[in-house]
GULUM-222029 format. One record per residue: x, y, z of N, C-alpha, C in turn; residue number from 1. Coordinates in nm, 3 decimals, padded with zeros to 5 digits. Atoms other than C-alpha are relative to their C-alpha. Layout:
REM GULUM-222029
<roba><n_X>X</n_X><n_Y>Y</n_Y><n_Z>Z</n_Z><ca_X>X</ca_X><ca_Y>Y</ca_Y><ca_Z>Z</ca_Z><c_X>X</c_X><c_Y>Y</c_Y><c_Z>Z</c_Z><num>NUM</num></roba>
...
//
This chain:
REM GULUM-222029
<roba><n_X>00.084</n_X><n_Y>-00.013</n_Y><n_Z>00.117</n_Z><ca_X>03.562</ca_X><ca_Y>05.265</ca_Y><ca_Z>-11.369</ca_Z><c_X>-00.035</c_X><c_Y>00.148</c_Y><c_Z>-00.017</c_Z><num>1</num></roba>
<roba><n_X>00.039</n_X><n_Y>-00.146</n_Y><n_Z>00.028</n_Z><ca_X>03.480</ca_X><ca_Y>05.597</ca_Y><ca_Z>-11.562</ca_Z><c_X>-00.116</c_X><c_Y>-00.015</c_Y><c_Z>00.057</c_Z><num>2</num></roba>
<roba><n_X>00.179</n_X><n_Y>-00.037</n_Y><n_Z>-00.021</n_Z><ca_X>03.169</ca_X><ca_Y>05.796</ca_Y><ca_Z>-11.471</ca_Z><c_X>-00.069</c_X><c_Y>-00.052</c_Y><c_Z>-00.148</c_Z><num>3</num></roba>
<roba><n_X>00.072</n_X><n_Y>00.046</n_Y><n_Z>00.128</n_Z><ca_X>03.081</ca_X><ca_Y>05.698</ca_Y><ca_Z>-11.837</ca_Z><c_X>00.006</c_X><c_Y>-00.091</c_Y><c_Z>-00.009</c_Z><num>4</num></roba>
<roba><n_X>00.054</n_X><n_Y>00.180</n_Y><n_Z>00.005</n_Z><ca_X>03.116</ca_X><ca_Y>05.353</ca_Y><ca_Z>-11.821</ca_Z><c_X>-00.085</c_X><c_Y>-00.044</c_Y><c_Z>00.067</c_Z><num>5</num></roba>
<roba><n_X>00.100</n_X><n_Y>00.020</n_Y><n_Z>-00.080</n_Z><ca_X>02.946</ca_X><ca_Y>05.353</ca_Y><ca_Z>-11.533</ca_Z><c_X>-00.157</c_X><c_Y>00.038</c_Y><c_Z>-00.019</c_Z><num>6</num></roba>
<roba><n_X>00.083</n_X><n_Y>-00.070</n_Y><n_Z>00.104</n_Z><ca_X>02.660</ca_X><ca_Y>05.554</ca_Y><ca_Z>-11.702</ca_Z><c_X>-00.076</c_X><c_Y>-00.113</c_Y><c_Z>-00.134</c_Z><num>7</num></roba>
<roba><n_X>00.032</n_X><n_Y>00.113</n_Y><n_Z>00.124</n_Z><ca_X>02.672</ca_X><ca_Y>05.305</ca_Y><ca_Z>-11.993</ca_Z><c_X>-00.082</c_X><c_Y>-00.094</c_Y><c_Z>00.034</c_Z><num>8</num></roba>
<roba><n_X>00.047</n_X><n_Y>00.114</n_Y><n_Z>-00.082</n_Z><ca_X>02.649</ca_X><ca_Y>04.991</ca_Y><ca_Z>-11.788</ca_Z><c_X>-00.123</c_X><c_Y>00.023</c_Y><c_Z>00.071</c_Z><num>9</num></roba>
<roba><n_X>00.139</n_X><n_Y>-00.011</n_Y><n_Z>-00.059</n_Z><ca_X>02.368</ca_X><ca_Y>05.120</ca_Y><ca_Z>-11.607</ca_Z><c_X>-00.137</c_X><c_Y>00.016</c_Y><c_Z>-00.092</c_Z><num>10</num></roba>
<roba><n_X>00.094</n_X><n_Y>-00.022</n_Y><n_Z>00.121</n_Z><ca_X>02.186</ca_X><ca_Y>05.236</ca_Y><ca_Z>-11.910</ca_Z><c_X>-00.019</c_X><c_Y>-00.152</c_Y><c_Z>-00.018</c_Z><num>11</num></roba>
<roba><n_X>-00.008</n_X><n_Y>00.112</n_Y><n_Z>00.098</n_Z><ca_X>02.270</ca_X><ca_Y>04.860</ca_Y><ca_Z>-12.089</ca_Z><c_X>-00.126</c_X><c_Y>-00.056</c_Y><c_Z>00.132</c_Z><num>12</num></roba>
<roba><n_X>00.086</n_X><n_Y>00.064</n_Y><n_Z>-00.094</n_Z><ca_X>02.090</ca_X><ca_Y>04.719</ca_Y><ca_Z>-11.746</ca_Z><c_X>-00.114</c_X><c_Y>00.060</c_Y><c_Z>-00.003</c_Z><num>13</num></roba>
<roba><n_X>00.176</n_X><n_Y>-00.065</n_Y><n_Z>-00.011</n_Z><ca_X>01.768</ca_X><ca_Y>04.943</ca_Y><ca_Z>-11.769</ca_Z><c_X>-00.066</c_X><c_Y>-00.083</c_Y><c_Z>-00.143</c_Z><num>14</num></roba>
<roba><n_X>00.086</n_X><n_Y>00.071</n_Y><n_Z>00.114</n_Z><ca_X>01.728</ca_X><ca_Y>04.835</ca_Y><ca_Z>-12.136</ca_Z><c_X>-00.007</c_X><c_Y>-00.136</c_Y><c_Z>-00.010</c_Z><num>15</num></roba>
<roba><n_X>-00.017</n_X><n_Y>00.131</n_Y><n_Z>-00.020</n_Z><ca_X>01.791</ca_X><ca_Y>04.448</ca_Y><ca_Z>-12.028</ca_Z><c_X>-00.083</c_X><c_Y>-00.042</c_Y><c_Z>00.083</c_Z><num>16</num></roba>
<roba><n_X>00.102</n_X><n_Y>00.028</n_Y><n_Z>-00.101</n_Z><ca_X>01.520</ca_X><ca_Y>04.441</ca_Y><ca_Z>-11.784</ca_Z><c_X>-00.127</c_X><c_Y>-00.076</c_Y><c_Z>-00.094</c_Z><num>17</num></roba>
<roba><n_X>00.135</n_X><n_Y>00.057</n_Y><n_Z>00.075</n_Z><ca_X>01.206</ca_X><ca_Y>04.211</ca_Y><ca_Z>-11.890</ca_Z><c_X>-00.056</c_X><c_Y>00.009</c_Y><c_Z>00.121</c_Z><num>18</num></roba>
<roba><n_X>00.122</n_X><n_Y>00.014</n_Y><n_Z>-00.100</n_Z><ca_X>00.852</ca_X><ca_Y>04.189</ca_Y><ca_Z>-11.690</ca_Z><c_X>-00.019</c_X><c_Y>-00.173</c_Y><c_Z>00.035</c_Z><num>19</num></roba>
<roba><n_X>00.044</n_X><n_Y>00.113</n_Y><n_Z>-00.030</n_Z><ca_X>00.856</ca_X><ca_Y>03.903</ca_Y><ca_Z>-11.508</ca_Z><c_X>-00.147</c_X><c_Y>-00.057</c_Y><c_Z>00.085</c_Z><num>20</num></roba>
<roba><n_X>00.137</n_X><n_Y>00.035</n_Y><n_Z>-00.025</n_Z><ca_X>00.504</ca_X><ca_Y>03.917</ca_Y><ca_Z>-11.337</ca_Z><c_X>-00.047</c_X><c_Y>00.109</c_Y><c_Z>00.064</c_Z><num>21</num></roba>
<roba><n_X>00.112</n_X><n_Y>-00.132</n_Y><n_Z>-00.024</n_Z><ca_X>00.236</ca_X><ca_Y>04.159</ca_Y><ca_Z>-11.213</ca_Z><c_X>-00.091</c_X><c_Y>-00.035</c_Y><c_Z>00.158</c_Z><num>22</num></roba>
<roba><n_X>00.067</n_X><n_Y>00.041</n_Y><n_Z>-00.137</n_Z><ca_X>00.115</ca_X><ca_Y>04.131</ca_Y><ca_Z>-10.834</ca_Z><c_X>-00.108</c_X><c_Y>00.107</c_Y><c_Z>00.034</c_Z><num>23</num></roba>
<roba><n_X>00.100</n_X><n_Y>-00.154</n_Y><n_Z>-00.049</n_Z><ca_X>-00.162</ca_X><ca_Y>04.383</ca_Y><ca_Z>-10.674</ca_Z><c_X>00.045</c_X><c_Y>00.062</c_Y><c_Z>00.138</c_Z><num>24</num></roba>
<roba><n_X>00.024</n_X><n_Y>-00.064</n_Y><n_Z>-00.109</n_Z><ca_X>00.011</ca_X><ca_Y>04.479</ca_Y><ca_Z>-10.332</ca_Z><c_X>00.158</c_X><c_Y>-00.022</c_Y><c_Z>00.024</c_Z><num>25</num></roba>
<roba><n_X>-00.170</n_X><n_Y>00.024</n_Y><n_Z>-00.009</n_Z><ca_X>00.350</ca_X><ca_Y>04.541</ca_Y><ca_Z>-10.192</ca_Z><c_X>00.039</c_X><c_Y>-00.098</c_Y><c_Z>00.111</c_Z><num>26</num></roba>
<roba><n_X>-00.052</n_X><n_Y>00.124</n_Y><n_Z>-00.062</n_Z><ca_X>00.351</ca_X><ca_Y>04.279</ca_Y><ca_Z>-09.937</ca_Z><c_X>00.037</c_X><c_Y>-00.113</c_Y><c_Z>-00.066</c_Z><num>27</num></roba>
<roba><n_X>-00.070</n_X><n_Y>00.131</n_Y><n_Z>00.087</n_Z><ca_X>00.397</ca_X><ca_Y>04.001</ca_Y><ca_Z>-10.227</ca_Z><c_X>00.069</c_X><c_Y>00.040</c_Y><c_Z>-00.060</c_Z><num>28</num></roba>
<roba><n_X>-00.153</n_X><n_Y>-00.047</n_Y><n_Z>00.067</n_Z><ca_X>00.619</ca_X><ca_Y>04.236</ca_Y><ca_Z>-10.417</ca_Z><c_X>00.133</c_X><c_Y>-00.034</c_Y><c_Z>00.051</c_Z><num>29</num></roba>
<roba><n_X>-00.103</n_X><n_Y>00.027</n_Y><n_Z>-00.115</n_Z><ca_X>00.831</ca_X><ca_Y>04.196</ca_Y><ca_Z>-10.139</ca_Z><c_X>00.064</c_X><c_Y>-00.148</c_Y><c_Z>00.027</c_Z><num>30</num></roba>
<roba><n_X>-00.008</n_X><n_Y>00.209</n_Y><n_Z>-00.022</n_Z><ca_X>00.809</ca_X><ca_Y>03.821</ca_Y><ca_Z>-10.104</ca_Z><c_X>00.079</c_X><c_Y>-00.013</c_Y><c_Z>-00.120</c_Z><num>31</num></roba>
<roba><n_X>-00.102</n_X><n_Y>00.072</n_Y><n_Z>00.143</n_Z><ca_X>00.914</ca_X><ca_Y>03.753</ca_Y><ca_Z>-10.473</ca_Z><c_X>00.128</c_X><c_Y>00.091</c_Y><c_Z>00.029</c_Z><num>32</num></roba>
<roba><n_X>-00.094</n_X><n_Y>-00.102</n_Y><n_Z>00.000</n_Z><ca_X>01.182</ca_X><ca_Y>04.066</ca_Y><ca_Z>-10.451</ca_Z><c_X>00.122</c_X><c_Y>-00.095</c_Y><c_Z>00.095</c_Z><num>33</num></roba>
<roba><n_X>-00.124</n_X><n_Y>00.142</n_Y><n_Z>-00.048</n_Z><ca_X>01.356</ca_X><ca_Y>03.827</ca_Y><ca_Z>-10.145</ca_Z><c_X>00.051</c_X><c_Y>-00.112</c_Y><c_Z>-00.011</c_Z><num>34</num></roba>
<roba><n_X>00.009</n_X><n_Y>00.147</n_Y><n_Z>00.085</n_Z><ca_X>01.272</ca_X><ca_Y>03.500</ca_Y><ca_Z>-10.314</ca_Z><c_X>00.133</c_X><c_Y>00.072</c_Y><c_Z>-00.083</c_Z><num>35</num></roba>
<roba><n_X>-00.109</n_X><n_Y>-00.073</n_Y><n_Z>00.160</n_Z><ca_X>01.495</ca_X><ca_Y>03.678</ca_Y><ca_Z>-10.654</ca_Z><c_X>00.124</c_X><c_Y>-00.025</c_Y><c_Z>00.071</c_Z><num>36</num></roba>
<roba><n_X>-00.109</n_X><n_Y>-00.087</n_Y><n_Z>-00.025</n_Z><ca_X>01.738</ca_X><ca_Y>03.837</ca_Y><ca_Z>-10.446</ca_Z><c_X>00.052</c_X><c_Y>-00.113</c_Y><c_Z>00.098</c_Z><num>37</num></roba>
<roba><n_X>-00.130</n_X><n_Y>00.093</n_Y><n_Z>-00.072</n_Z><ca_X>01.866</ca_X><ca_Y>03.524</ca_Y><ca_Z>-10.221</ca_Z><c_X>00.013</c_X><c_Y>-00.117</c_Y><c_Z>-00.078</c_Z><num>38</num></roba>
<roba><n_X>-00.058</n_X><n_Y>00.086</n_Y><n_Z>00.114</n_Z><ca_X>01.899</ca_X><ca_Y>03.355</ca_Y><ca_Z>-10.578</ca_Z><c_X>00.065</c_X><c_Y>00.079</c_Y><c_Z>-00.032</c_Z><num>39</num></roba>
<roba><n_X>-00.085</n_X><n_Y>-00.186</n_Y><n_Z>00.125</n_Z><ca_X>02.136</ca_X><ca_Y>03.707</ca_Y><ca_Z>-10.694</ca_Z><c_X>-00.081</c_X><c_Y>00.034</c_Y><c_Z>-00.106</c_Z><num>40</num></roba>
<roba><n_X>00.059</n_X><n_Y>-00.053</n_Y><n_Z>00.132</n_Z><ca_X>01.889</ca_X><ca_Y>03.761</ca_Y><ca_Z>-10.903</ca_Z><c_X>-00.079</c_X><c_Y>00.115</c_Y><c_Z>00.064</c_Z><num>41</num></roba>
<roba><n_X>00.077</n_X><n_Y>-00.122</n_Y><n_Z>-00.008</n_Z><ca_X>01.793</ca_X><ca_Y>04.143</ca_Y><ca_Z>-10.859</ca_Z><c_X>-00.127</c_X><c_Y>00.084</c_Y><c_Z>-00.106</c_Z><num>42</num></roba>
<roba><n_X>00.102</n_X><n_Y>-00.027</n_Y><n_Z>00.090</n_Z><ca_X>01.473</ca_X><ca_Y>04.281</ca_Y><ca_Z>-10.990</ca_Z><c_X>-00.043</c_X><c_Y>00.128</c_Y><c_Z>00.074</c_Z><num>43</num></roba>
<roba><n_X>00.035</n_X><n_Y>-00.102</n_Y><n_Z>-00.029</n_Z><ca_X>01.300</ca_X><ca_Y>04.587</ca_Y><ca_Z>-10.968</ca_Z><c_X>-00.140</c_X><c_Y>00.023</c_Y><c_Z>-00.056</c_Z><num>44</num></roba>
<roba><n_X>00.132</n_X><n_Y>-00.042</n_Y><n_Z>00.048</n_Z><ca_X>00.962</ca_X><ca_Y>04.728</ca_Y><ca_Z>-10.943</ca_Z><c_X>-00.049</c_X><c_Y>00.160</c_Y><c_Z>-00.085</c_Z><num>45</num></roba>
<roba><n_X>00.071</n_X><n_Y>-00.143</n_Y><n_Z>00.058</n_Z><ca_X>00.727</ca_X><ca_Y>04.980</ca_Y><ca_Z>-11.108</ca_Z><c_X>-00.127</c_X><c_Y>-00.006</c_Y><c_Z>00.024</c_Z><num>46</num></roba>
<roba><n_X>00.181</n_X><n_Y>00.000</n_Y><n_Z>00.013</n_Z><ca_X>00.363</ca_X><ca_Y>05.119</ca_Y><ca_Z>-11.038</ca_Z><c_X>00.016</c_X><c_Y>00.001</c_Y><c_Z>00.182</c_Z><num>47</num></roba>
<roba><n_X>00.005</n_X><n_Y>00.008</n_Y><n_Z>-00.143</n_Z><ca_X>00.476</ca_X><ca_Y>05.091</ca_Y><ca_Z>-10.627</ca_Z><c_X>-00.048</c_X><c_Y>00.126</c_Y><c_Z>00.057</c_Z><num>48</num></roba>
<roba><n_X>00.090</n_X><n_Y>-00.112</n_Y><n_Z>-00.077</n_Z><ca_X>00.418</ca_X><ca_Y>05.477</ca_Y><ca_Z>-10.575</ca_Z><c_X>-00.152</c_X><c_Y>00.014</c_Y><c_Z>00.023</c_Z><num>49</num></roba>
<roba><n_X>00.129</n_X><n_Y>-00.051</n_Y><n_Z>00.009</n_Z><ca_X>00.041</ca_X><ca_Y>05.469</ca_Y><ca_Z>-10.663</ca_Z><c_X>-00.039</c_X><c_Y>-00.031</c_Y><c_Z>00.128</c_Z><num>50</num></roba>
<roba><n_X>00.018</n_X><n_Y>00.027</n_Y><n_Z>-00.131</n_Z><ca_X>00.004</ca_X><ca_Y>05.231</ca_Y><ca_Z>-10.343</ca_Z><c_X>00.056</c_X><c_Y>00.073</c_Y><c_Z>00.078</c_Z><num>51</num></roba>
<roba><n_X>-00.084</n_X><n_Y>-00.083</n_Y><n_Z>-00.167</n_Z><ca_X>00.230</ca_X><ca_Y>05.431</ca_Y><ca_Z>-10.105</ca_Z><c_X>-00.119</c_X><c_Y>00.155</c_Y><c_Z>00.040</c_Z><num>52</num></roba>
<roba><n_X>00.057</n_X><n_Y>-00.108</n_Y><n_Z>-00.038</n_Z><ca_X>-00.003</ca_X><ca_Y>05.728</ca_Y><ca_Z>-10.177</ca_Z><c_X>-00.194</c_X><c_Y>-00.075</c_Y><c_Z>00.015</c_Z><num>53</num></roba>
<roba><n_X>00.186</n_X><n_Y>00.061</n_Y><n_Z>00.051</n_Z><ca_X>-00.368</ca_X><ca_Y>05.528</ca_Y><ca_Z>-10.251</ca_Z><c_X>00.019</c_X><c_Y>-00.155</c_Y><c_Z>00.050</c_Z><num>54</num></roba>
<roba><n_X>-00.042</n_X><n_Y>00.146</n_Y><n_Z>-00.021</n_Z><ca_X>-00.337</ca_X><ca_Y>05.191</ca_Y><ca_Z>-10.045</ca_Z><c_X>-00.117</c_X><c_Y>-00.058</c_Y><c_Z>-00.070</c_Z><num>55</num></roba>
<roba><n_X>00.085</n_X><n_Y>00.104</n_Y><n_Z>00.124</n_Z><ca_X>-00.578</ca_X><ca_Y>05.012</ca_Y><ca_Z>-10.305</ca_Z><c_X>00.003</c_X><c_Y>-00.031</c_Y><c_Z>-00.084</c_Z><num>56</num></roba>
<roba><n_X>-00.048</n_X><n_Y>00.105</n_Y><n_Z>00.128</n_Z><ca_X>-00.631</ca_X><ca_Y>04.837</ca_Y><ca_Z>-10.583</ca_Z><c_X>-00.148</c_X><c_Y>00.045</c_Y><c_Z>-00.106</c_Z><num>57</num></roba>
<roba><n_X>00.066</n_X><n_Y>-00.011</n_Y><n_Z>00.086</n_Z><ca_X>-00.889</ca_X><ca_Y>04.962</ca_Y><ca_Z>-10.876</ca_Z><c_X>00.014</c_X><c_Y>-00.020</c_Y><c_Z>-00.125</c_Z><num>58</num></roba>
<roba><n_X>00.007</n_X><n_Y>00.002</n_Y><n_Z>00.171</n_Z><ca_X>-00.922</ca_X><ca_Y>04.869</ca_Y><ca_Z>-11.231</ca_Z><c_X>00.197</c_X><c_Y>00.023</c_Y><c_Z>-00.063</c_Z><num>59</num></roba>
<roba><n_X>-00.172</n_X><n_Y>-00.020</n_Y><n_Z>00.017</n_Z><ca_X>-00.516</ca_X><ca_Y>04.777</ca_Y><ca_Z>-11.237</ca_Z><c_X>00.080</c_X><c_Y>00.151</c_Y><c_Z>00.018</c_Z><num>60</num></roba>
<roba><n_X>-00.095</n_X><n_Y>-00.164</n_Y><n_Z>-00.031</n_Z><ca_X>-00.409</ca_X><ca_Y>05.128</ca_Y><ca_Z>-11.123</ca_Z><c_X>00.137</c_X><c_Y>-00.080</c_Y><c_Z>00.121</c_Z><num>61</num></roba>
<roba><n_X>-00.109</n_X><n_Y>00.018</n_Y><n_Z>-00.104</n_Z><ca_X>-00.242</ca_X><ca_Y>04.953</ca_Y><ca_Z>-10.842</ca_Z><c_X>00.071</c_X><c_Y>-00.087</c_Y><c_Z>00.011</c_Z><num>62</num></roba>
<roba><n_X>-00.105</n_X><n_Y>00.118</n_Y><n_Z>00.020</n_Z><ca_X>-00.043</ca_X><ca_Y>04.677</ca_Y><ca_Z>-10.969</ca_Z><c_X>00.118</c_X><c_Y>00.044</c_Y><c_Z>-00.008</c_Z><num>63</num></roba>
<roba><n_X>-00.145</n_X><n_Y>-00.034</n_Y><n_Z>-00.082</n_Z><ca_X>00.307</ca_X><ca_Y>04.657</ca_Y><ca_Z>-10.897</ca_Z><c_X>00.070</c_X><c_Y>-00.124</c_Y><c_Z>-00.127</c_Z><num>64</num></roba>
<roba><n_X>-00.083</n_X><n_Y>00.068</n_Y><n_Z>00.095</n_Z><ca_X>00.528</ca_X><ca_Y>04.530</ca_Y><ca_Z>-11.238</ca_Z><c_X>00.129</c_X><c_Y>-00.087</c_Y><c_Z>00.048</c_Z><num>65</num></roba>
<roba><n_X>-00.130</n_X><n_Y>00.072</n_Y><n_Z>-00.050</n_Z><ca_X>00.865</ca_X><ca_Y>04.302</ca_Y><ca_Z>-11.126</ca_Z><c_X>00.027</c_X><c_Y>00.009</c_Y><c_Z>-00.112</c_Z><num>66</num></roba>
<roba><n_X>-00.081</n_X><n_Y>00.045</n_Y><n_Z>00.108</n_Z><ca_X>01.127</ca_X><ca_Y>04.328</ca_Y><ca_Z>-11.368</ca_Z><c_X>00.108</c_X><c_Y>-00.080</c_Y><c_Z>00.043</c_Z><num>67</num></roba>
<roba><n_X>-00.086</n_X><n_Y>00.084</n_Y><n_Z>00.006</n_Z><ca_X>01.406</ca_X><ca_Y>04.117</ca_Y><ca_Z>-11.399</ca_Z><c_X>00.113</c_X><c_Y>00.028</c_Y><c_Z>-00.100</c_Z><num>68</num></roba>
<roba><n_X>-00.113</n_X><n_Y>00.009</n_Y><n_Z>00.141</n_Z><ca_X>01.755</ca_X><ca_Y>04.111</ca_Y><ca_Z>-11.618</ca_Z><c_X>-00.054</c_X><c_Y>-00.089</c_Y><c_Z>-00.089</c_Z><num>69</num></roba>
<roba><n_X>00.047</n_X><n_Y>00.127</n_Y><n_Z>00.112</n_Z><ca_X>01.671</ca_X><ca_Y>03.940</ca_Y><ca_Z>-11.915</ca_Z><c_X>00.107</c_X><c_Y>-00.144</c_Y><c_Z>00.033</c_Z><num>70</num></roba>
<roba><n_X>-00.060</n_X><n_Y>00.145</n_Y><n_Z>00.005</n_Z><ca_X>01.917</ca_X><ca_Y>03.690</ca_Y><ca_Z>-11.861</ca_Z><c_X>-00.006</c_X><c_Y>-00.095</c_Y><c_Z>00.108</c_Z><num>71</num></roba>
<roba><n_X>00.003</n_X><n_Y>00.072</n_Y><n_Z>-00.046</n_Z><ca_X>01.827</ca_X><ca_Y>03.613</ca_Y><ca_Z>-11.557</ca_Z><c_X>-00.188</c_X><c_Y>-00.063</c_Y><c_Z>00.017</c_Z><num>72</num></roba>
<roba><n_X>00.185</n_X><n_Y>00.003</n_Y><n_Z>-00.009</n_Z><ca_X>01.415</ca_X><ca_Y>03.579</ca_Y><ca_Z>-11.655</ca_Z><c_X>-00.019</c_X><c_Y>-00.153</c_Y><c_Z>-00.034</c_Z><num>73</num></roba>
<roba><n_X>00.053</n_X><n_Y>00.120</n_Y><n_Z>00.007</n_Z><ca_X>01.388</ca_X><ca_Y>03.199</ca_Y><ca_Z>-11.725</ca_Z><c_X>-00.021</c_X><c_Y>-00.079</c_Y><c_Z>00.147</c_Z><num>74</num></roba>
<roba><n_X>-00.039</n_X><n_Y>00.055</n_Y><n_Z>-00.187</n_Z><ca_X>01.576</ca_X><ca_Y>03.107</ca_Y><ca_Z>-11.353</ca_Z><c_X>-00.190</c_X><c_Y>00.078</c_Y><c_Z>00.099</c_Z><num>75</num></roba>
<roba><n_X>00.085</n_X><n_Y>-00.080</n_Y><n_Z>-00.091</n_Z><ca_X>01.331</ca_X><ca_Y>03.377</ca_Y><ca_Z>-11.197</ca_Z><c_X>-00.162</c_X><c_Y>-00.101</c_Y><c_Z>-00.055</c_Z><num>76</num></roba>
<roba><n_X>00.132</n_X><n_Y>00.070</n_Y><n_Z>00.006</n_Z><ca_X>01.015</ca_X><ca_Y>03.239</ca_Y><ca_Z>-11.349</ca_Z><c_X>00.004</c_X><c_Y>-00.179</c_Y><c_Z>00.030</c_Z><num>77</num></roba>
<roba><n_X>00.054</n_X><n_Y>00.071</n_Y><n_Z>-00.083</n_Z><ca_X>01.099</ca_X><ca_Y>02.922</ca_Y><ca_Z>-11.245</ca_Z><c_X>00.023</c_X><c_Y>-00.050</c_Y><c_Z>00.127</c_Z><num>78</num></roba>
<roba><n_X>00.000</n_X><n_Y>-00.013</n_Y><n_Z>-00.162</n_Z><ca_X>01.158</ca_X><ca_Y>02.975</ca_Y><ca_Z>-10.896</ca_Z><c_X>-00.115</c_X><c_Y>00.038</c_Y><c_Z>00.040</c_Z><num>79</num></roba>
<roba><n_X>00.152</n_X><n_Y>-00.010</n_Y><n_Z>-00.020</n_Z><ca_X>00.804</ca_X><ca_Y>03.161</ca_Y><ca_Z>-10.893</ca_Z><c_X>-00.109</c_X><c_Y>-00.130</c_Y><c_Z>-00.039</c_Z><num>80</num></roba>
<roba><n_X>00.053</n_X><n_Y>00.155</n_Y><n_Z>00.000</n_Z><ca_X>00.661</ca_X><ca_Y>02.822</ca_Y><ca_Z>-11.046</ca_Z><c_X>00.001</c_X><c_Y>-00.117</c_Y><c_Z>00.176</c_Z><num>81</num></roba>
<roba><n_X>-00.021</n_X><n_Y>00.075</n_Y><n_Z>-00.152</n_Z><ca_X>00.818</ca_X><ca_Y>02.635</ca_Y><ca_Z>-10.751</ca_Z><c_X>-00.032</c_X><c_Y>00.066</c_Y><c_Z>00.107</c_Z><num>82</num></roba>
<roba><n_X>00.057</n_X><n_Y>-00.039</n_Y><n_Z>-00.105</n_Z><ca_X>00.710</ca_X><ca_Y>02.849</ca_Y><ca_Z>-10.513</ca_Z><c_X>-00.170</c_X><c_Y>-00.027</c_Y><c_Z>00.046</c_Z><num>83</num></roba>
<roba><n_X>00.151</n_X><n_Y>-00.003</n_Y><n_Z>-00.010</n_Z><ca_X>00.343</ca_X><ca_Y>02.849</ca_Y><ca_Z>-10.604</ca_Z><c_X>-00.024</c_X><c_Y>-00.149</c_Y><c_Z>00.025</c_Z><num>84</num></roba>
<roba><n_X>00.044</n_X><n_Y>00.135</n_Y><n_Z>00.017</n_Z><ca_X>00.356</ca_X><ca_Y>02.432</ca_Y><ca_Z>-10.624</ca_Z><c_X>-00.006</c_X><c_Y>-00.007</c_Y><c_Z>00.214</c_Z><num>85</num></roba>
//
């Protein structure tokens, strides 16, 4: 594959990402992240540096976003369903 396809494809996957839920700490980030990922469903966080430098949690500074591929965001939310039951 070109460097530009490769480029592309990676782009098309950043803008295909949806928010699949909002946790406060990276030990459950982690949990759902392996939950996802030994369904192939890869997701990725945002908001993780604030904790690495500030281990707390104030007025949502320190929430931790999960995204998901959009296509795979129905599966993912309901595997988090079944988990919580």
């Amino acid at each position: 594959m070109t460097e530009e396809k490769t480029k592309a494809k990676n782009e098309r996957q950043k803008t295909d990402l949806k928010e699949l839920i909002r946790v406060w700490g990276p030990v459950e980030a982690e949990v759902i992240k392996s939950l996802l990922e030994s369904e192939g469903i890869p997701c990725f966080f945002k908001g993780l540096m604030l904790q690495t430098l500030y281990p707390f949690s104030a007025d949502g500074m320190g929430e931790i976003k999960i995204f998901v591929p959009e296509k795979d965001l129905e599966i993912a939310k309901k595997l988090l369903e079944n988990r919580e039951q």
